[in-house]
Backbone bond lengths (Angstrom), bond angles and torsions (degrees), N, CA, C in turn:
res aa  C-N    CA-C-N  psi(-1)  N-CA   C-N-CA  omega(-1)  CA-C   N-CA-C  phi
1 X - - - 1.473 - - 1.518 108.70 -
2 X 1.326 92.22 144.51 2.010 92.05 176.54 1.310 121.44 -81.02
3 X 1.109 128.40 174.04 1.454 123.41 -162.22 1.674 106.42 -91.63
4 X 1.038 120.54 -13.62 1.765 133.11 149.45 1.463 111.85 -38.49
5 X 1.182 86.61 -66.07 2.017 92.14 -155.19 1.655 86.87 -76.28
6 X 1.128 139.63 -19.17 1.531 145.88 -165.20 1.942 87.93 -65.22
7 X 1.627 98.85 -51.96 1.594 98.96 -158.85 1.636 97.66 -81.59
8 X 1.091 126.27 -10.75 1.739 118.65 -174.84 1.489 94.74 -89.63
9 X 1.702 147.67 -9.45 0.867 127.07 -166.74 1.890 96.06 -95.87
10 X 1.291 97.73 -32.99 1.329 104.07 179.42 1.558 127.59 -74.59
11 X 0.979 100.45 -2.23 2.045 128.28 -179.98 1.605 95.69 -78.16
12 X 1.848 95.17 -78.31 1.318 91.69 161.06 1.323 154.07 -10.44
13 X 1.816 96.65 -63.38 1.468 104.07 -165.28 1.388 103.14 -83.05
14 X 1.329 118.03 -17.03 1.749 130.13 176.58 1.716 103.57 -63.27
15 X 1.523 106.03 -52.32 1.516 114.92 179.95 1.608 120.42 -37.90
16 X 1.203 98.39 -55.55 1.642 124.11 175.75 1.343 121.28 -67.42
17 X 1.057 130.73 6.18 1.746 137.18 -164.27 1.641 99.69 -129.98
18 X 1.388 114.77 -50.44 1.191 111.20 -177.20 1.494 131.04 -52.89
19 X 1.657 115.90 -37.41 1.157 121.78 161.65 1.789 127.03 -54.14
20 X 1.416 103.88 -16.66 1.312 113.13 -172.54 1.527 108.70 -93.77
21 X 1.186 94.33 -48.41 1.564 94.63 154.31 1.344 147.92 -15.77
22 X 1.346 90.60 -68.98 1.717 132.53 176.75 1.929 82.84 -55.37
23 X 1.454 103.73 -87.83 0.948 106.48 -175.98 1.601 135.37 -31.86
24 X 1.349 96.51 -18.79 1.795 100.76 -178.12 1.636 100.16 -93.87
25 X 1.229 127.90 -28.52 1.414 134.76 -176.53 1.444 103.83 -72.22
26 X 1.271 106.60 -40.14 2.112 89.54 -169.44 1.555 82.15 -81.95
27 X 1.735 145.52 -40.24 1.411 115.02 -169.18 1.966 117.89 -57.44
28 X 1.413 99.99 -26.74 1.507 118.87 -178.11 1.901 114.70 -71.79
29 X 1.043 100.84 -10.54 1.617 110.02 157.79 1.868 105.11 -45.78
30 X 1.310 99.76 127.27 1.840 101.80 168.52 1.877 108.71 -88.59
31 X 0.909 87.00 169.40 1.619 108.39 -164.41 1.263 112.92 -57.81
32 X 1.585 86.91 -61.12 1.773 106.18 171.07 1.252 124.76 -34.17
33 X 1.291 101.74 -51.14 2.223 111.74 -176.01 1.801 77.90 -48.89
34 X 1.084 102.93 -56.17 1.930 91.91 -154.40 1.229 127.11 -49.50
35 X 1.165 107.45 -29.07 1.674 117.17 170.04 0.933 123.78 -88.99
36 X 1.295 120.13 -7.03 1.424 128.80 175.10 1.838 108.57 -78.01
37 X 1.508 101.37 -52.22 1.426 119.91 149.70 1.506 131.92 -10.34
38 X 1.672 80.80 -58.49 1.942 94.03 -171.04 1.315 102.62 -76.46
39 X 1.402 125.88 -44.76 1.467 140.59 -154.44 1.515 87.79 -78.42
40 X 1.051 158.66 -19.25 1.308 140.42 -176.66 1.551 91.12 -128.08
41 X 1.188 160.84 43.84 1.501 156.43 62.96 1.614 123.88 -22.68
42 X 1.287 96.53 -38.61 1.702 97.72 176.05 1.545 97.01 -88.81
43 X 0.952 140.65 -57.93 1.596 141.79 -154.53 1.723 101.07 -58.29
44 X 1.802 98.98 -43.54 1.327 85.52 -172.59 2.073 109.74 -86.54
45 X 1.295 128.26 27.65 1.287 147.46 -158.20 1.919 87.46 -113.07
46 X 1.677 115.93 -77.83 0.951 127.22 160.93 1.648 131.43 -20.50
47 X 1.539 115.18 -45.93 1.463 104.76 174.83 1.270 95.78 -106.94
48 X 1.467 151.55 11.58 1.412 131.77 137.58 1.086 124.22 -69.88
49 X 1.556 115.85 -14.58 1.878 119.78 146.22 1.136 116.81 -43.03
50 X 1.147 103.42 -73.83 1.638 130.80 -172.60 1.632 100.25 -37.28
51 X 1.198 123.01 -74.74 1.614 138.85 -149.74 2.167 91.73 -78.25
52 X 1.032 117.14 -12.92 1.571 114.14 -170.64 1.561 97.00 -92.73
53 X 1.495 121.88 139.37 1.893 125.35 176.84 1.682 83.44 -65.95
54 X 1.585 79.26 147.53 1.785 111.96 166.88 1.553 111.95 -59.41
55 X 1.441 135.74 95.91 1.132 132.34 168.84 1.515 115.42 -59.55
56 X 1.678 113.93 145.06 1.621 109.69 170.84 1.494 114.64 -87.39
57 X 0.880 112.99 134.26 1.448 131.52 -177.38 1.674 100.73 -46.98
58 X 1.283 103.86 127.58 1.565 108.96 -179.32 1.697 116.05 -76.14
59 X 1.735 103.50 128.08 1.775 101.98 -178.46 1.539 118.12 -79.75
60 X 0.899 76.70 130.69 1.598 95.01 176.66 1.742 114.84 -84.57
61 X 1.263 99.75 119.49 1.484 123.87 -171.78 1.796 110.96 -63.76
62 X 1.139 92.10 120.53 1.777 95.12 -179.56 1.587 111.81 -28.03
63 X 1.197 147.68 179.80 1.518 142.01 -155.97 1.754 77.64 -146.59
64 X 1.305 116.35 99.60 1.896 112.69 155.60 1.644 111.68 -53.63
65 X 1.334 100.52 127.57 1.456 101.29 148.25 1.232 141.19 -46.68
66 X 1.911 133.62 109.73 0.946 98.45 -161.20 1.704 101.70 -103.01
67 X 0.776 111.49 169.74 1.787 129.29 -166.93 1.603 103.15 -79.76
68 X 1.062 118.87 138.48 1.395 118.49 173.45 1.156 119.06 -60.17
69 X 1.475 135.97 152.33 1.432 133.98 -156.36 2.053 94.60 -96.60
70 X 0.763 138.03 9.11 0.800 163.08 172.92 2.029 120.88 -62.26
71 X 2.075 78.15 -84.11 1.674 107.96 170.61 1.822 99.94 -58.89
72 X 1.362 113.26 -32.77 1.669 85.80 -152.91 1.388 91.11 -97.35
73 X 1.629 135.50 -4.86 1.193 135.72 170.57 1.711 104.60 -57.31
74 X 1.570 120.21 -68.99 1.177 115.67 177.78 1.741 115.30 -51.05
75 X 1.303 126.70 -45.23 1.341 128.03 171.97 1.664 106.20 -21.10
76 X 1.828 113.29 -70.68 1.173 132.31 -168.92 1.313 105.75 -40.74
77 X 1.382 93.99 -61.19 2.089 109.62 -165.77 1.810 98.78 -63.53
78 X 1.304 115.16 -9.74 2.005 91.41 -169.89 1.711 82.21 -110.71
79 X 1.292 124.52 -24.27 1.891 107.83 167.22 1.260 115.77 -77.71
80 X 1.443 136.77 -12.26 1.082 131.30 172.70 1.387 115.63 -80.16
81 X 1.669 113.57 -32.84 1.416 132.20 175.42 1.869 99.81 -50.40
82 X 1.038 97.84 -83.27 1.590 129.14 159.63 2.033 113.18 -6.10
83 X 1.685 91.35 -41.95 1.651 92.30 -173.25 1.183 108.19 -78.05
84 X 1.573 101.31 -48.33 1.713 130.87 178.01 1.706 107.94 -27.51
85 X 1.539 88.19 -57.45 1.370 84.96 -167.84 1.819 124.34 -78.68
86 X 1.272 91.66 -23.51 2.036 105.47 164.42 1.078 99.52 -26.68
87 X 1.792 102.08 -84.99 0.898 140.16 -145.09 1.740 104.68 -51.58
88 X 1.731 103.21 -62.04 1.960 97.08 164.59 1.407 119.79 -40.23
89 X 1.589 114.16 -58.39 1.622 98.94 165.41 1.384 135.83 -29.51
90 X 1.510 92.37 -31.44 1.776 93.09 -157.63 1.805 99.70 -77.94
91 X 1.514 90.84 -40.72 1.327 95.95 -167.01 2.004 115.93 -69.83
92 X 1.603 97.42 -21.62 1.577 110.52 166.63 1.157 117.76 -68.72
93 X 1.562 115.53 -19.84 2.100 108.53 -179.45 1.591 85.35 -94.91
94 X 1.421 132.77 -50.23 1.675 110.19 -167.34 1.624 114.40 -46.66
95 X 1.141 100.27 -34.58 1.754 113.57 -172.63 1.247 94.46 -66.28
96 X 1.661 128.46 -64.08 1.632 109.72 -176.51 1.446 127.89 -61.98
97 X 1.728 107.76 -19.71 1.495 104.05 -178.35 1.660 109.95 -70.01
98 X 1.492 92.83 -42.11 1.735 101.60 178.38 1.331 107.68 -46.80
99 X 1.357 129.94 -60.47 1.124 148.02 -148.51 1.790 105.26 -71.60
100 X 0.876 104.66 -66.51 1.983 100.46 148.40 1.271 139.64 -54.69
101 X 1.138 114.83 -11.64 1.649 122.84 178.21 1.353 111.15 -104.99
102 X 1.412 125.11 0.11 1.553 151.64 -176.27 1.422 101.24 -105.43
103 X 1.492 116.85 -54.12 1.614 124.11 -167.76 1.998 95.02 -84.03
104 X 1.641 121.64 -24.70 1.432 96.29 172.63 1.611 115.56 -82.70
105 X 1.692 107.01 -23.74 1.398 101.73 -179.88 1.828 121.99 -64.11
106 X 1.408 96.74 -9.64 1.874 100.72 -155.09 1.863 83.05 -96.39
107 X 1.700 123.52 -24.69 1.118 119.74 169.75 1.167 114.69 -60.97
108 X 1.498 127.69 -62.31 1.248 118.25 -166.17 1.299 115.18 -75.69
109 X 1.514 130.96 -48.22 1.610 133.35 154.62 1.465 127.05 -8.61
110 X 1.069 123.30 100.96 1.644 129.55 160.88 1.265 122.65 -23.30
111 X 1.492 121.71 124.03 1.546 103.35 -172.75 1.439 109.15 -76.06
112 X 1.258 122.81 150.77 1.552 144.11 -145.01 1.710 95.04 -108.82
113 X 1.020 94.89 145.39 1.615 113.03 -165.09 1.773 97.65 -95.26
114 X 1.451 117.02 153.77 1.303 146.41 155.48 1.570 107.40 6.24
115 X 1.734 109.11 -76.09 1.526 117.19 -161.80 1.352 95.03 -73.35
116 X 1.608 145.97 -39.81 1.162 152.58 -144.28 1.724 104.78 -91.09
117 X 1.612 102.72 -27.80 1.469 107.21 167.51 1.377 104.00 -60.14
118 X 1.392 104.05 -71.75 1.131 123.63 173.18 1.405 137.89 -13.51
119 X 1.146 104.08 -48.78 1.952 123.89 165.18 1.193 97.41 -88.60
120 X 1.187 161.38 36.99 1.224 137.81 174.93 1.598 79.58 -137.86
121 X 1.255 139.03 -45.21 1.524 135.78 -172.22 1.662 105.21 -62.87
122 X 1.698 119.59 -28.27 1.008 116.65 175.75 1.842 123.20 -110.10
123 X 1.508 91.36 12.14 1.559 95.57 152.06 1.276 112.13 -97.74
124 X 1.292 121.85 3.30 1.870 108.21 174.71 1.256 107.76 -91.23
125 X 0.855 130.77 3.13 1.403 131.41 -161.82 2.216 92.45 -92.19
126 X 1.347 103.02 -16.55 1.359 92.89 -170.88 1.724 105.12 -117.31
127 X 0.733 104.15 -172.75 1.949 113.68 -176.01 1.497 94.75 -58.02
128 X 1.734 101.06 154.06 1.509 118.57 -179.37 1.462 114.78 -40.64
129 X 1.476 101.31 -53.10 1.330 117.99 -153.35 1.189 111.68 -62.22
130 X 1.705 114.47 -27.92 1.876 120.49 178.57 1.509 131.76 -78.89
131 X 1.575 93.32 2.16 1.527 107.66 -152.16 1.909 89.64 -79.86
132 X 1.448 98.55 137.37 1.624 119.26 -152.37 1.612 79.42 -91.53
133 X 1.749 121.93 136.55 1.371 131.87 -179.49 1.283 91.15 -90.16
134 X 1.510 114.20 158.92 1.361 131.66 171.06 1.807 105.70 -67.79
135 X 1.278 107.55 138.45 1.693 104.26 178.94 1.378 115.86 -109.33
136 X 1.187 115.11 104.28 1.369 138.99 170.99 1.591 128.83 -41.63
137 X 1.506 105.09 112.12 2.044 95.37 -176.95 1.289 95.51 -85.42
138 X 1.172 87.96 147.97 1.835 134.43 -171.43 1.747 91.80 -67.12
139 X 1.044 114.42 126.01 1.462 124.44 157.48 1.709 117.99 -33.79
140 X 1.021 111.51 120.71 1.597 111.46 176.12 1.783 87.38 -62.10
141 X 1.413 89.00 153.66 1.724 114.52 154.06 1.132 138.30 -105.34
142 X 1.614 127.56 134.07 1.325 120.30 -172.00 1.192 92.52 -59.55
143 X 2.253 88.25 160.60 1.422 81.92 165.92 1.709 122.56 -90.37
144 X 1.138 136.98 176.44 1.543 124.88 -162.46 1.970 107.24 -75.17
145 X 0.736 137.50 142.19 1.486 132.67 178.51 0.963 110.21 -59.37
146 X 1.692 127.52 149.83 1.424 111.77 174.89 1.624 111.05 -103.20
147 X 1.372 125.99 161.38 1.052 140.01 -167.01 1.548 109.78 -114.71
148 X 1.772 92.80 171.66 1.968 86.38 -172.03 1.454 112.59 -66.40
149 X 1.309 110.38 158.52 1.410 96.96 153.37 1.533 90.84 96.58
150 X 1.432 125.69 -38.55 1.451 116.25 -163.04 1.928 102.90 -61.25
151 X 1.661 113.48 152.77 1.264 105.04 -173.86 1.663 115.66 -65.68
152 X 1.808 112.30 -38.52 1.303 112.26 -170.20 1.999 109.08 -75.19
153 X 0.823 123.36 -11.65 1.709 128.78 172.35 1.506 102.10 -35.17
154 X 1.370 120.34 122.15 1.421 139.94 137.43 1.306 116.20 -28.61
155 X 1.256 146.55 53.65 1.716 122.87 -179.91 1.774 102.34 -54.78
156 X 1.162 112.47 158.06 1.908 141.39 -174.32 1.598 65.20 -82.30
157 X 1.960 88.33 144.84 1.491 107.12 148.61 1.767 99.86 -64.01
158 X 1.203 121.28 166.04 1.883 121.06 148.45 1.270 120.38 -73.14
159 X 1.105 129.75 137.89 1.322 150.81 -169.90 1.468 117.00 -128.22
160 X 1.773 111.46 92.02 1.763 130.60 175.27 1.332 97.32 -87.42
161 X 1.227 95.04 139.29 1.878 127.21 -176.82 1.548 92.51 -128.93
162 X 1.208 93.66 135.81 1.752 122.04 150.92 1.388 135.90 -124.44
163 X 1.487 134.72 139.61 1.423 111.29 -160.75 1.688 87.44 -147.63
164 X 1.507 114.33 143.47 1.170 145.32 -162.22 1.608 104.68 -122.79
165 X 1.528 134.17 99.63 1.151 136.47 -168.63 1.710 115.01 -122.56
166 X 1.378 102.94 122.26 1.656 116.88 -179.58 1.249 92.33 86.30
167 X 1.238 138.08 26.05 1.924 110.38 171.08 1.738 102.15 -62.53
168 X 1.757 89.07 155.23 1.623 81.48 -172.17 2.007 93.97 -116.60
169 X 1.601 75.94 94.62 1.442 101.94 163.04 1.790 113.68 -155.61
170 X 1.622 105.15 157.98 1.355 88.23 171.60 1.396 131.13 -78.70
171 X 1.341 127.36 168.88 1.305 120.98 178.68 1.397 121.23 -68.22
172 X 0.938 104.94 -30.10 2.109 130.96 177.40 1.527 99.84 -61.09
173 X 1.338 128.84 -45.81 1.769 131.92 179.18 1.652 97.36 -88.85
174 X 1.287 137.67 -13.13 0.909 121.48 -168.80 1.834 107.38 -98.42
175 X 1.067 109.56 -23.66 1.589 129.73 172.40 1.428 93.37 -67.07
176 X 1.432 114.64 -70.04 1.753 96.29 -160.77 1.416 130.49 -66.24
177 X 1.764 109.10 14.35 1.629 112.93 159.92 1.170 100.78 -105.27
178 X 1.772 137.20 -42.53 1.091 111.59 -177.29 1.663 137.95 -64.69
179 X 1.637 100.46 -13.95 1.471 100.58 153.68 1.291 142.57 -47.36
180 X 1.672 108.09 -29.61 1.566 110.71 -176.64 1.441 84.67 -91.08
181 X 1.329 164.41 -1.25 1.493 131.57 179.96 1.764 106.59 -121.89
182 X 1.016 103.05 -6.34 1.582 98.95 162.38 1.447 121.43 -69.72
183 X 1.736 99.43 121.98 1.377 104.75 -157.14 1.656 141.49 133.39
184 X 1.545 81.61 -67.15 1.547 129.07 -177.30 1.686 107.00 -57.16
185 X 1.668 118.49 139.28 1.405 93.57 160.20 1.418 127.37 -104.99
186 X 1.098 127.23 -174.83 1.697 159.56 -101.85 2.294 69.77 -78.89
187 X 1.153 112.83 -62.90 1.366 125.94 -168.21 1.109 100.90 -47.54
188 X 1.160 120.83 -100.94 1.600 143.68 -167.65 1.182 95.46 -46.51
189 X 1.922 146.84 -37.12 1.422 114.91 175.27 2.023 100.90 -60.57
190 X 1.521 123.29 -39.35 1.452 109.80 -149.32 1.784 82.19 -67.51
191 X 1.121 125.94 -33.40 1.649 124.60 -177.31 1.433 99.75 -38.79
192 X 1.497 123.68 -91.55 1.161 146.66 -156.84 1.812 106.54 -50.38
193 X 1.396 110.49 -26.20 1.930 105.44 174.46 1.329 107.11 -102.84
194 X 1.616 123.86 -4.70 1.952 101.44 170.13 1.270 101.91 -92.95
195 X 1.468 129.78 -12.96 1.808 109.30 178.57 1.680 97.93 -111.40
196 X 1.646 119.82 19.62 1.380 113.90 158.28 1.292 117.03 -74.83
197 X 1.842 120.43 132.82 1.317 135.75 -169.63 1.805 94.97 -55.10
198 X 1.198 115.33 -75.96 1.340 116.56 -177.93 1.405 139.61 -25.59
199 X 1.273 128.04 129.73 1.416 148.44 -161.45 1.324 125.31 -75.76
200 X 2.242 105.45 -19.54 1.205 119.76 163.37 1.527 103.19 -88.45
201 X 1.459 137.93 -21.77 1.306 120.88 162.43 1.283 130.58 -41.15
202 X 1.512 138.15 -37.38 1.206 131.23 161.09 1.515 110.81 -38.55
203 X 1.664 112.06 -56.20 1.308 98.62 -147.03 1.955 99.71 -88.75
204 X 1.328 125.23 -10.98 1.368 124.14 131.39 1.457 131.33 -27.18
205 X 1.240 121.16 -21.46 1.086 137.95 -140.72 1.956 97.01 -115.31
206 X 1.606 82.19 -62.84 1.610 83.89 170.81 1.401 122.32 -61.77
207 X 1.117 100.01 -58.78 1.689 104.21 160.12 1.421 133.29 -5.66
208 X 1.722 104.46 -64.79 1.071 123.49 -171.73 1.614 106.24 -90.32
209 X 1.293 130.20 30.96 1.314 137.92 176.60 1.210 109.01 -152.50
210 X 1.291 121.61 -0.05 1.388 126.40 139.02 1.391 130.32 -86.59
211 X 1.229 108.17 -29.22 1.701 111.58 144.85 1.500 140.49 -33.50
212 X 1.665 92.53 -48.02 2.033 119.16 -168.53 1.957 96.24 -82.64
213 X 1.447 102.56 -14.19 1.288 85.29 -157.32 1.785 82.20 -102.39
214 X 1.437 131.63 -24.67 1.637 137.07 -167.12 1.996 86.78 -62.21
215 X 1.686 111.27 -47.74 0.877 131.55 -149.27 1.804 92.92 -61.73
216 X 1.289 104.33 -67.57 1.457 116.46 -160.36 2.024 107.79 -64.80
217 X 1.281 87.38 -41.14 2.014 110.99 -173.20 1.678 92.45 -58.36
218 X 1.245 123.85 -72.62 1.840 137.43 -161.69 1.417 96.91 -83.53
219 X 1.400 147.31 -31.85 1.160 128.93 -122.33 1.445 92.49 -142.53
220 X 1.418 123.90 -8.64 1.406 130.90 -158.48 2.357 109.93 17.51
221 X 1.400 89.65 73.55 1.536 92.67 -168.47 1.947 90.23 -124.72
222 X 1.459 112.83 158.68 1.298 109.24 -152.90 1.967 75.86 -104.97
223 X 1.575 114.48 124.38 1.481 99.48 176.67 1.487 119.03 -90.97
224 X 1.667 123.69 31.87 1.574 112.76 158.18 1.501 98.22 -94.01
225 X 1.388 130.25 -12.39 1.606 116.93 173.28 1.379 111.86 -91.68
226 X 1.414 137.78 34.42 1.045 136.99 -156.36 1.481 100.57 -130.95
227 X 1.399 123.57 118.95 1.993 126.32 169.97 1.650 104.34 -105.94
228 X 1.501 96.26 159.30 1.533 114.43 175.12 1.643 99.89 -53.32
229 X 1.025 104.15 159.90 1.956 104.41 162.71 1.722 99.82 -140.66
230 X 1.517 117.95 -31.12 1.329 121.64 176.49 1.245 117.63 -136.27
231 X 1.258 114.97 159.09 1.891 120.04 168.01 1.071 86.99 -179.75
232 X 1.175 106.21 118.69 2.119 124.73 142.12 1.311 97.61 -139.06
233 X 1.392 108.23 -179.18 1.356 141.32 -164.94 1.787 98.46 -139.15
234 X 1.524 108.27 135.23 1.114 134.20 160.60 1.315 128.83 -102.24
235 X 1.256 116.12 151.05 1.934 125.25 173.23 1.111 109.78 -61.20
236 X 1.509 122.50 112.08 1.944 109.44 160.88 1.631 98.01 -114.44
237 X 1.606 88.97 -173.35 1.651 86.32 -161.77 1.138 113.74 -73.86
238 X 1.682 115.72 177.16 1.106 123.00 165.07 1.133 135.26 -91.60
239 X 1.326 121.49 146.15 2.063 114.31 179.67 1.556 98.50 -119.05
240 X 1.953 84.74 119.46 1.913 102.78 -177.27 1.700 99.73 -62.39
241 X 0.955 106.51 157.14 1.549 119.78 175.20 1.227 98.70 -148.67
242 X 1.710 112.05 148.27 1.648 108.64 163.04 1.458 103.26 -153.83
243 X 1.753 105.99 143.31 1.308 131.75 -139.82 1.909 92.26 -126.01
244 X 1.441 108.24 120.90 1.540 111.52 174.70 1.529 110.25 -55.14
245 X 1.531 111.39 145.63 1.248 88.74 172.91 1.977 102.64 -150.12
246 X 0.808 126.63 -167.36 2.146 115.67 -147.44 1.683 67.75 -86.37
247 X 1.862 88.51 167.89 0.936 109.14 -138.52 2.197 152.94 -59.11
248 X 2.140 62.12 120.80 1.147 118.68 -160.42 1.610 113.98 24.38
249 X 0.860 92.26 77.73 1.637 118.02 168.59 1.515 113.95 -101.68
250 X 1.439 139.29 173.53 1.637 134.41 -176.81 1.171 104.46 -147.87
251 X 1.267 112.12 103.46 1.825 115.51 160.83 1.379 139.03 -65.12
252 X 1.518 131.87 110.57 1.370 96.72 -178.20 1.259 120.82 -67.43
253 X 1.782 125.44 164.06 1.523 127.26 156.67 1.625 94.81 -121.17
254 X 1.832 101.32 129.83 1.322 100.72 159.91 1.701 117.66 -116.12
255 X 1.638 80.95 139.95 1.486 79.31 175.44 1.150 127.25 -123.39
256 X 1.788 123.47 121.67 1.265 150.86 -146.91 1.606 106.74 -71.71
257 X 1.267 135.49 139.49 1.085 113.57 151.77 2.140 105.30 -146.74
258 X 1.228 114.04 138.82 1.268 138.68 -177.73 1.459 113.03 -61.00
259 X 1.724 120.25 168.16 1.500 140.73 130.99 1.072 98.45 -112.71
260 X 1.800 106.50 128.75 1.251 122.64 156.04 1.816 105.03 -92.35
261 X 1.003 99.68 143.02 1.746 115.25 164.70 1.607 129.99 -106.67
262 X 0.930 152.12 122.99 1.794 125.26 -178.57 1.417 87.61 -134.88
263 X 1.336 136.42 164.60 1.483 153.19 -164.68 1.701 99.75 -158.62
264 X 1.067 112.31 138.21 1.245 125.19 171.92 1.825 118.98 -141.08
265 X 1.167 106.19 156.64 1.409 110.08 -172.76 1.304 113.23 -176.69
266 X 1.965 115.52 136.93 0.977 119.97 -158.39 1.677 122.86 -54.04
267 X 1.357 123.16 145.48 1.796 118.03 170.75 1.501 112.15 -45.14
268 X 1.531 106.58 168.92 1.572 117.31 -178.37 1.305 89.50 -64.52
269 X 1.592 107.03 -65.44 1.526 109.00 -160.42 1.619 126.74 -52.40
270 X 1.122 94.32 -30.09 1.681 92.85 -170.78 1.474 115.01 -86.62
């Protein structure tokens, strides 16, 4: 062998011894050191007692009872029962509110024509969310009122009244002339009351020429284009009278007297 490998065996065998060594020296420790050891490990344990504040003893939290696994199993199952059933309620009033708020809308809603059915049968066919709403017509609008002055306004023909109060006639004779001139115009009524038999025709008469003149005076209106539009006669009171009569007895006489009215107003044509 060469004098190399001579010194690597001896490296070696040095390598291997030393650990044992070691090992034989800490077993070769005496006893004594050791207790000597402990006794000044505790001493110095003891006045780091000493020199540290007195801590308070930590409280201990009451211990809950716990419930048998049992009790709180059924607990679960009768609140879960309990939710179940809310919850169906809840979902049984949305269904009736829906269900009425569907049946007032389909009341008041216009019934829907042909094509509008029509799209609505072929929006179900797709998800909720696409389904096409029925489209509602718009309320007609009045039309706006018209005001004075506007050009298209209707003005009223004018309408002259005359009125005849207490004539002393009855109302019953005074009707059956104003029948023939109601109507009639301005001419043909003055025609029809100067060759009328009757005694209330005169005062018909005046009447109706106190009219032509209200008409023409206030109204600047020409009175040969002018027709009757009204005439009656009203009830006025009566005045008691009493008449001797054989022996000597007393009759009443009453005597009647009327309102005449007449109204006049211009022809279509004129």
């Amino acid at each position: 062998m060469s004098p190399e490998e001579n010194k690597n065996d001896e490296a070696a065998e040095e390598a291997a011894e030393k650990p044992k060594r070691r090992r034989s020296r800490a077993k070769a420790k005496p006893a004594a050191e050791k207790a000597t050891e402990a006794k000044a490990d505790a001493a110095a344990q003891d006045a780091a007692a000493e020199d540290a504040p007195a801590k308070k003893p930590a409280r201990k939290r009451p211990s809950r009872a716990k419930k048998p696994k049992a009790a709180a199993s059924e607990e679960a199952a009768s609140e879960a029962v309990a939710s179940e059933e809310a919850a169906s309620e809840a979902v049984a009033s949305e269904k009736a509110a829906s269900a009425e708020a569907a049946s007032a809308k389909a009341a008041s809603e216009e019934p829907v024509s042909e094509d509008a059915a029509s799209e609505e049968a072929a929006s179900e066919d797709g998800p909720p969310a696409e389904k096409a709403k029925p489209a509602r017509k718009a309320p007609a609008r009045e039309a706006p009122s018209r005001k004075r002055g506007d050009a298209d306004t209707v003005i009223a023909p004018p309408v002259v009244r005359a009125r005849a109060k207490y004539v002393r006639s009855s109302a019953r004779k005074a009707r059956l002339v104003c029948d023939h001139i109601r109507g009639k115009d301005v001419d043909e009524a003055r025609a029809i009351l100067r060759y009328a038999p009757r005694a209330v025709a005169q005062d018909w008469s005046k009447l109706l020429e106190s009219a032509v003149a209200n008409a023409e005076h206030n109204h600047e209106l020409v009175g040969d284009d002018l027709r009757v539009q009204e005439a009656f006669a009203d009830e006025g009171p009566t005045l008691k009278r009493f008449r001797p009569r054989a022996m000597g007895r007393a009759t009443r006489i009453r005597k009647r007297t009327t309102h005449l009215t007449i109204t006049l107003t211009p022809k279509e044509g004129a």
